[in-house]
C-alpha positions in Angstrom: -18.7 -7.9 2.4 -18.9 -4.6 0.3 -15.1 -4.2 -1.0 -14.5 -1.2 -2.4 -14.1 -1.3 -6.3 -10.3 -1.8 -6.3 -10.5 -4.5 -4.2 -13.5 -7.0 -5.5 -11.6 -8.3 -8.4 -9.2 -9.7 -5.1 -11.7 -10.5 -3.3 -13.6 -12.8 -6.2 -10.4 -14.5 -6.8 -10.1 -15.2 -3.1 -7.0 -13.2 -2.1 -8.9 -11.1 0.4 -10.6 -12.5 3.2 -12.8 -10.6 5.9 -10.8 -7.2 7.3 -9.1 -7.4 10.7 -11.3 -4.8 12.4 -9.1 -1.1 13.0 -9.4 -1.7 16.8 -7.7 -5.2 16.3 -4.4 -3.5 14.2 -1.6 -2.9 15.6 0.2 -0.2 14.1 3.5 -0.6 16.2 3.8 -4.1 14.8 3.4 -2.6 11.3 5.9 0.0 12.1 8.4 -3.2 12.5 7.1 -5.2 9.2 7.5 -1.5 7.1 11.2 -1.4 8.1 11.8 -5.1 7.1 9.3 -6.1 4.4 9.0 -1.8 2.5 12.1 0.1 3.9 14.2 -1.3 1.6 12.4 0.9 -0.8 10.3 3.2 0.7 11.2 6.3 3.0 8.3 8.0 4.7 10.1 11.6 5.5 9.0 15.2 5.0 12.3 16.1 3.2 13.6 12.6 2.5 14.7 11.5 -0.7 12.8 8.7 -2.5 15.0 5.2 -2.9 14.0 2.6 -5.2 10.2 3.1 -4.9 8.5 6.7 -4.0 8.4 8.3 -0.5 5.5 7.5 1.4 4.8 10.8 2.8 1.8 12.1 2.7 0.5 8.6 0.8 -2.9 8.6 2.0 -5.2 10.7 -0.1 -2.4 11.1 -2.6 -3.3 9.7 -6.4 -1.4 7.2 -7.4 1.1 8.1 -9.6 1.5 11.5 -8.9 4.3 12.2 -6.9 6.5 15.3 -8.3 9.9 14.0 -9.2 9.5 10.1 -8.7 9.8 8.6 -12.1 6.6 6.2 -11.9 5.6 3.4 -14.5 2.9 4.3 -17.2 0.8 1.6 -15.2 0.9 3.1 -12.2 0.4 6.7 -13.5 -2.8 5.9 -15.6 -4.3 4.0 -12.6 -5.8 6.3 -11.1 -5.7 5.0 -7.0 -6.7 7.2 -4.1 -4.8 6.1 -1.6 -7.1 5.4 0.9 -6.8 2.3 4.0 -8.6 0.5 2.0 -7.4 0.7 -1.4 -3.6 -0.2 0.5 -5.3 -3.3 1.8 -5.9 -4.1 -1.8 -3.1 -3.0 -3.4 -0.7 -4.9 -0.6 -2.0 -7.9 -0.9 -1.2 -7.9 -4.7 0.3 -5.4 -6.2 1.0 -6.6 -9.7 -2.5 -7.8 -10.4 -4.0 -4.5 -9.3 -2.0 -2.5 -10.9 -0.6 -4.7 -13.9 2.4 -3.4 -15.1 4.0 -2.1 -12.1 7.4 -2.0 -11.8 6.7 -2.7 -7.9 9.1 -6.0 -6.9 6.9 -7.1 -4.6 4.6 -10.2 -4.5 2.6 -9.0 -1.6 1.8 -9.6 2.4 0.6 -12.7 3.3 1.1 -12.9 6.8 -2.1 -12.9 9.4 -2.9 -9.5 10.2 0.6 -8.0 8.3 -1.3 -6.1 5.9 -3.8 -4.4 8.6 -0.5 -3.8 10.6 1.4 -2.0 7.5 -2.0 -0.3 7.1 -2.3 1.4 10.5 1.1 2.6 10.7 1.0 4.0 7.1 -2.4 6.1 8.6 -0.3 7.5 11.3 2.7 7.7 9.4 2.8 8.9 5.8 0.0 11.7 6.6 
């Protein structure tokens, strides 16, 4: 498997298996796990406020870091993500030990298929 660079240090120790294929994604189910498992601290609106963690409009593509007027940690500022699908697969899985220093609560999706889910609504979504 050729993981992108974000996501072979994850894939080394094991935390990432092989990719549920785009087709196989359900981004309807991933629309349910983002209200239950992110929406506590993520918004995805074109004029919403952010809460607790930044609004995930316009995510993909976006560096990470960089939202104007979301008051990021120095960790995530200085790592220097393009969010992509596949850097989100990485980063979801475990967010703290791709981005150390993150002030992220969150230990990650573990659930078959939940991260390729999350990941198919947020390409629809938070264009």
């Amino acid at each position: 498997m050729n993981w992108p660079a974000i996501c072979r240090p994850l894939a080394i120790a094991g935390l990432l298996t092989t990719p549920v294929l785009a087709e196989e994604a359900d981004a309807a189910r991933g629309a349910e796990l983002f209200v239950t498992r992110c929406g506590d601290c993520h918004v995805i609106g074109e004029s919403a406020d952010s809460k607790i963690g930044p609004n995930l409009r316009g995510l993909i593509g976006r560096r990470s870091g960089t939202l104007a007027g979301y008051d990021y940690s120095d960790a995530m500022k200085g790592a220097g993500i393009d969010w992509s699908a596949d850097t989100l697969k990485g980063y979801l899985v475990a967010p703290r030990k791709v981005v150390p220093g993150t002030r992220m609560n969150f230990n990650g999706l573990k659930g078959p298929g939940d991260v390729e889910d999350i990941v198919a609504y947020l390409l629809e979504a938070a264009r």
